[in-house]
N, C-alpha and C positions, 0 to 999 in steps of 0.2 A: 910410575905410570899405572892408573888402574887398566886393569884386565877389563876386556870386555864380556859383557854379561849377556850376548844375543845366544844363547843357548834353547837349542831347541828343545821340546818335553819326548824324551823317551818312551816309546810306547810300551817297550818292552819293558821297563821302569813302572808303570802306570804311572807314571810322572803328568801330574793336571798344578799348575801353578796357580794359587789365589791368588787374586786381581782383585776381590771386592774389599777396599777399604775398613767399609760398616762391617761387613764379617770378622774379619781380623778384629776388632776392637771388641766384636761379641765371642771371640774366640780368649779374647786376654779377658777382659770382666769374668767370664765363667772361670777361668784358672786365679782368679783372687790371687793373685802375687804380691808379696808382702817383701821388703827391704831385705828379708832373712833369709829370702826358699832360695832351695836350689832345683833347679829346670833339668831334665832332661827332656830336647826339644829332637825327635824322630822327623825327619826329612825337611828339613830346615828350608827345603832349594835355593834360593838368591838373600834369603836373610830377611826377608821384609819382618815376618812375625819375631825372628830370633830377635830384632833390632829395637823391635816391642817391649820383648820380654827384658833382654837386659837391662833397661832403663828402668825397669822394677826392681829386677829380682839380684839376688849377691853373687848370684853363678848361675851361667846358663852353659849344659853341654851339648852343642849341637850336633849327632850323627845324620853324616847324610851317605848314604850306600854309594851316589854317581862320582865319578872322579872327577868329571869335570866340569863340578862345581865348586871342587872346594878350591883354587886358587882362588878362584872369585871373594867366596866367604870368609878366605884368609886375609887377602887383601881389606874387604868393604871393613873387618874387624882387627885389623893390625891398630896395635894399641889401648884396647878395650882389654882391660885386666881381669875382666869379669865375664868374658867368653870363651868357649876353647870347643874348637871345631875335631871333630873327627872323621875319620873316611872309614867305611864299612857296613857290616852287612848287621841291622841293631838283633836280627832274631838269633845273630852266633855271637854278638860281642860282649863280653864277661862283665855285666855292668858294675857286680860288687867290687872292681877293681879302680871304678870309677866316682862312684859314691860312698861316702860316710857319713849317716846320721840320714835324718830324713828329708825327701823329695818331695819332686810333683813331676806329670809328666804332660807334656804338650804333644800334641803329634797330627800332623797330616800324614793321614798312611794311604798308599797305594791300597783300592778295594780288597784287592786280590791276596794282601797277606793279613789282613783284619783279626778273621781268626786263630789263625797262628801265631802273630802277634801280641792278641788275649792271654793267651794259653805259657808265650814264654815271662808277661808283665807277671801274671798270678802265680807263677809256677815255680821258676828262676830266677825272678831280681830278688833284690830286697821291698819287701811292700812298699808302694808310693805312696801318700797319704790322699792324691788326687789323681786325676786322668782326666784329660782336654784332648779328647778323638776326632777327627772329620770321617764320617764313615757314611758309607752309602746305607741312605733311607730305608730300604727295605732291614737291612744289616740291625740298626737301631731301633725299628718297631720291635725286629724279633726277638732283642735283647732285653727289651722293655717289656715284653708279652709278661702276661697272670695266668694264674688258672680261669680257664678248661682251655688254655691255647697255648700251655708250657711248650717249651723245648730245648733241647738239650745245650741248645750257645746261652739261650737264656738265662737257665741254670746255672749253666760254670761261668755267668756272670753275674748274676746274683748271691752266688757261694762269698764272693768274697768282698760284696760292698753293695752300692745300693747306686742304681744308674738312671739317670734323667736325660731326656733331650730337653735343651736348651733352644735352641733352632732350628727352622728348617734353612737350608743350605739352598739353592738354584743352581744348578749346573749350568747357569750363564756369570758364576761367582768365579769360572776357575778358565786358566788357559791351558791348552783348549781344553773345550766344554766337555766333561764325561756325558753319557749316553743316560744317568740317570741323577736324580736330585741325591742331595746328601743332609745329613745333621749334625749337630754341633753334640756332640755325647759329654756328659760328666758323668762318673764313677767314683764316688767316695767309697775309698775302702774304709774298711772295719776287721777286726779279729774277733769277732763274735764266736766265728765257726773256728773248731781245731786241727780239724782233720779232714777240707773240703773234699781233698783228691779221693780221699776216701769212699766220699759221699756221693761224691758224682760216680767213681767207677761203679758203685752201689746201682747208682738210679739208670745207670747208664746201659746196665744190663737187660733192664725191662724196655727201655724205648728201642729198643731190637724190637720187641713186639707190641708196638706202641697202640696196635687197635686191639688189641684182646684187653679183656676186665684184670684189673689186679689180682684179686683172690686168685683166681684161677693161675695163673704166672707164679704166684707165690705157692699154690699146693703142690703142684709139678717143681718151685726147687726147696721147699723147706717142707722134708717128707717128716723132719720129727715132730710136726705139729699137725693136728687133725684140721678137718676143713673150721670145722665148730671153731676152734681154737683159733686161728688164723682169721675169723669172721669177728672175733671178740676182738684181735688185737688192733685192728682197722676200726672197730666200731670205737675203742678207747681211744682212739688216737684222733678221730670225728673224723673218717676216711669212710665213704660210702664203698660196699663191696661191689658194686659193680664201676666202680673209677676206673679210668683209663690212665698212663703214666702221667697223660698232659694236662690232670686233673689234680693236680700235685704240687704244690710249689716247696720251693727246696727246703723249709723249716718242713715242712711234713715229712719229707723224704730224709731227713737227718734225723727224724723221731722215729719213724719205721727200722731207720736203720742201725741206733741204739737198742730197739725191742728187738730185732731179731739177730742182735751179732751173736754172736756164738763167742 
């Protein structure tokens, strides 16, 4: 007998379940699934999207953090050789014991762990070759920001691939309705960069003082350079001495900060 699926959304979860059909569909077009990928699908809740994806993809791993959802999930997918649900928490669970060879990842994520979220995808798995986000609107402009409107989620998501909205979301898309709109994000990684952590803890140090001019930030901590010196190494790099951090985008800040490693 199936399980019944009247589950309420946990607030404390940020749990908001998609209900819009058209989204889901612009959610799987953007993740381009091919006969070969393998999914790692973050909060799956009742399976609607999962039930998408594996009708494409060779393997789809669903983590869903609430327990009780997954009898559900286990049931709607008993028999499906090509799904495999798991219960837990995705920012602690070991994913490279989960994956081999390369992914993609789908994910409705609660607001509230977005950027932590970011930080364990770039930092701790094995790189994915794609990312499919639902993240609140404001979340997704800021990630997509340029110069002179850098910032630092910005950055350490531009370090390590190149991020588009896709759509805009309505928060009459989801049950129940979050308090603001959301966007459909894709993030193609790349390995251009070698060392981002690097770079970011780098850039990371000046947007501490994100309204003072560069030069200046830079004399005060790189005293074995003169001001002169320090004024040439930004004017070669085409970095105006009076920039601000947010004036920066992260390929400049990875050249500054090959010129002044030590």
């Amino acid at each position: 007998m199936k399980r019944s699926s009247t589950i309420k959304p946990k607030k404390s979860l940020g749990q908001h379940f998609l209900i819009n059909v058209g989204i889901l569909q612009k959610t799987l077009d953007a993740a381009s699934i091919s006969s070969e990928d393998t999914i790692i699908e973050v909060g799956p809740g009742k399976g609607i999207l999962t039930e998408a994806l594996a009708k494409k993809a060779k393997k789809v791993i669903a983590i869903e953090k609430d327990v009780r959802l997954i009898p559900i999930l286990k049931d709607k997918f008993k028999g499906w050789d090509n799904v495999r649900i798991i219960q837990g928490d995705v920012l602690k669970i070991n994913i490279s014991e989960l994956i081999f060879g390369e992914y993609k990842v789908v994910a409705n994520l609660p607001y509230y762990i977005t950027s932590h979220f970011l930080e364990v995808m770039f930092t701790r798995w094995p790189k994915p070759s794609s990312a499919v986000l639902m993240v609140q609107r404001e979340v997704g402009q800021r990630i997509m920001a340029k110069p002179p409107h850098m910032n630092l989620l910005a950055l350490s998501v531009q370090a390590y691939g190149h991020p588009s909205i896709i759509q805009k979301v309505s928060r009459g898309s989801f049950y129940p309705a979050p308090d603001v709109d959301s966007v459909i994000l894709k993030i193609v990684l790349d390995e251009k960069n070698k060392n981002p952590e690097e770079i970011l803890s780098f850039a990371g140090l000046w947007f501490k003082s994100k309204r003072k001019q560069l030069l200046g930030l830079l004399i005060s901590s790189f005293k074995q350079y003169t001001r002169e010196e320090l004024g040439n190494i930004l004017e070669g790099l085409g970095i105006q001495a009076n920039a601000r951090p947010e004036n920066l985008s992260f390929d400049q800040w990875a050249q500054l900060h090959q010129r002044l490693k030590i």
